[in-house]
C-alpha positions in Angstrom: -9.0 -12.1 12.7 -7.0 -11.2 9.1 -3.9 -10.6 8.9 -2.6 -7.6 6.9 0.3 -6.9 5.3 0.5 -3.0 5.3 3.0 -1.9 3.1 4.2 1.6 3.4 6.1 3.8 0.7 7.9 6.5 0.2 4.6 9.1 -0.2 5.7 11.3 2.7 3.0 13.3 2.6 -0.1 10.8 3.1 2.0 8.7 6.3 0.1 10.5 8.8 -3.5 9.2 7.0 -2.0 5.7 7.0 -1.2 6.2 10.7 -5.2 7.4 11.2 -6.5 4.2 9.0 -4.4 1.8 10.9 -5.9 3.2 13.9 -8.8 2.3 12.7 -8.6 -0.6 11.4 -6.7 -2.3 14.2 -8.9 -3.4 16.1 -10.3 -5.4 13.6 -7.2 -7.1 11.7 -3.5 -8.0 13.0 -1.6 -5.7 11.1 2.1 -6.5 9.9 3.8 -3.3 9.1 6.0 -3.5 6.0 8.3 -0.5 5.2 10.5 0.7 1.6 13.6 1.3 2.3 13.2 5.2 1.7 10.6 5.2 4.9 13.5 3.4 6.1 16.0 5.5 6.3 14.5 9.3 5.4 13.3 12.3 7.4 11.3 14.7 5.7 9.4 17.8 6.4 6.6 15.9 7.3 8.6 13.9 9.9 11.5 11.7 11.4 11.9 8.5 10.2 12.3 6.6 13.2 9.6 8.3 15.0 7.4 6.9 12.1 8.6 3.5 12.6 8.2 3.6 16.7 4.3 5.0 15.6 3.7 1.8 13.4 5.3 -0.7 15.7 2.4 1.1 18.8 -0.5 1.3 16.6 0.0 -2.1 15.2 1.8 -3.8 18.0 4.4 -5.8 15.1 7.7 -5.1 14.8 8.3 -3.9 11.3 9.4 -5.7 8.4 12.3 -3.6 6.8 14.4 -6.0 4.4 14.5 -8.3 1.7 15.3 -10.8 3.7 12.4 -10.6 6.1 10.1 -10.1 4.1 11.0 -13.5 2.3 9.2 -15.9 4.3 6.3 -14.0 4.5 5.1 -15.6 1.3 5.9 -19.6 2.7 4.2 -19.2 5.8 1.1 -18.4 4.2 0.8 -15.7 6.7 -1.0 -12.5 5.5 -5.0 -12.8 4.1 -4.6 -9.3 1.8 -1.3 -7.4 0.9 -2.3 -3.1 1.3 0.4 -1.5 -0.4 -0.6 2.3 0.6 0.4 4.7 -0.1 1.7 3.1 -3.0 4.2 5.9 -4.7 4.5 5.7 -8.8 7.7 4.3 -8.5 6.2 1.2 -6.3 3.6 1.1 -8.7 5.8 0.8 -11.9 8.1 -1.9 -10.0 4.8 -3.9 -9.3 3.7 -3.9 -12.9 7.1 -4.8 -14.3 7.7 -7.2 -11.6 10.2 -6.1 -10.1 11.9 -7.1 -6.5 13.9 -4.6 -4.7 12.8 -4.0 -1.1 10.7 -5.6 1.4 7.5 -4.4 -0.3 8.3 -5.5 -2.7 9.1 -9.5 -2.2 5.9 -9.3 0.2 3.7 -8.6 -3.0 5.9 -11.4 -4.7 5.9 -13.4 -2.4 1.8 -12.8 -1.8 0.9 -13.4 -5.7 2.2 -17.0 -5.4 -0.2 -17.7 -2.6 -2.8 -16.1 -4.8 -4.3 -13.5 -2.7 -5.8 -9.9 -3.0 -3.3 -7.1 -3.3 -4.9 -3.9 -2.2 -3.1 -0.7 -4.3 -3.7 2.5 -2.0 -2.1 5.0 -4.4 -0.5 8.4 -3.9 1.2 9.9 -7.0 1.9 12.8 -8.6 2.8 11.2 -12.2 -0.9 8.5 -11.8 -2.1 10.6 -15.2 1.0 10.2 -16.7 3.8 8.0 -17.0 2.3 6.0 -14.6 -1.4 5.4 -16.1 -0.2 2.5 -17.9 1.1 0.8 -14.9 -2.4 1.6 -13.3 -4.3 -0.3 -16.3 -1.3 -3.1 -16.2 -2.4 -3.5 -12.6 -5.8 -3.5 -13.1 -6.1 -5.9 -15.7 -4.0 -8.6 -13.1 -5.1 -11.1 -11.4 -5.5 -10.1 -7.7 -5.1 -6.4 -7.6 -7.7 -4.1 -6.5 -7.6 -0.5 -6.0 -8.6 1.4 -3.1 -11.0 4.3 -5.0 -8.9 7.5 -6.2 -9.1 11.1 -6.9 -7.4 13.9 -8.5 -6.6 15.8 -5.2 -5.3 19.0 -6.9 -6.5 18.6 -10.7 -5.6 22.8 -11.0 -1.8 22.4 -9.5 -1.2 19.0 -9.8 -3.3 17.8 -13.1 -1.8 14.1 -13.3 -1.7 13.7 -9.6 -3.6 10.9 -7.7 -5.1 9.6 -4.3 -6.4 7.1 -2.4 -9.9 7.6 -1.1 -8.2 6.7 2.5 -12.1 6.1 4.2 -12.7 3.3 1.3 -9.7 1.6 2.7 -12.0 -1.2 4.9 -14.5 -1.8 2.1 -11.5 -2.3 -0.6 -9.9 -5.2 1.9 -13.6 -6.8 2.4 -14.3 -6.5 -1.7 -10.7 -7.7 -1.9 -11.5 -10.5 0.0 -14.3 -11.8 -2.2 -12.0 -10.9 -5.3 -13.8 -8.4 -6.2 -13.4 -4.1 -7.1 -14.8 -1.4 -5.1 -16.8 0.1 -7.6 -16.5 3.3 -8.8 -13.2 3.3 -8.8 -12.7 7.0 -9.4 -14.9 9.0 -6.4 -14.4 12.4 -4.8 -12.7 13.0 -1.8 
């Protein structure tokens, strides 16, 4: 059985599809919950933080990894086959482009490029079309990062918003696996 480092972030309004795909993929990977530290420690209109956190630590049976610090070993134990960072806000994917290593999602994906293995980008953004389109070509053209199939999910309301295909999720690991990209990478929902 993989094991899968499921990185949450702060896209409130998609936790409750991560909760569905865990559920379904359970069963057929160990799944080490890995939270920001804005799922952390905020309650939205969509739901309470630490209710959240209790849902993760059921569906996946792993305690959550919530800080720098343990998140860190992560990457010397060789312990996780693919990194999903989903849903991967814009800010998570600007930090991952620069580099950057603030939370415990963070030094997972760090930690995760040294042991040269697939980083799977589940993204959820408003800003994707925007700002952030660079950062999506910047991941792109890495080494190691694959994309879980997107789509505008409100192209009227929200023209520069993006979305993770969620139901590609499985098929992205398994292509991830081989080093290879789910192809096409823009679909409809």
């Amino acid at each position: 059985m993989k094991n899968i480092g499921l990185a949450i972030t702060g896209s409130f309004c998609t936790h409750e599809k991560i909760l569905e795909t865990i559920d379904k993929l359970k069963d057929k990977y160990n799944i080490i919950p890995i939270v920001t530290n804005s799922v952390k420690k905020i309650s939205t209109r969509f739901g309470k933080h630490d209710e959240f956190l209790k849902k993760l630590e059921e569906i996946t049976k792993n305690k959550v990894i919530k800080t720098i610090v343990e998140a860190e070993p992560l990457g010397p134990q060789n312990k996780i086959d693919v990194l999903v960072v989903a849903p991967c806000t814009g800010n998570t994917l600007a930090k991952l482009a620069l580099g950057i290593t603030d939370n415990a999602v963070l030094m997972t994906a760090k930690a995760h490029q040294r042991n040269n293995k697939p980083i799977v980008v589940g993204i959820s953004t408003n800003d994707a079309l925007g700002l952030n389109l660079k950062n999506i070509a910047t991941l792109l053209n890495s080494k190691n990062f694959f994309f879980v199939p997107f789509y505008q999910d409100s192209p009227q309301n929200k023209p520069k918003s993006l979305v993770a295909n969620w139901e590609l999720m499985e098929e992205t690991i398994e292509k991830a696996t081989l080093k290879e990209q789910i192809e096409p990478i823009f679909c409809k929902p």
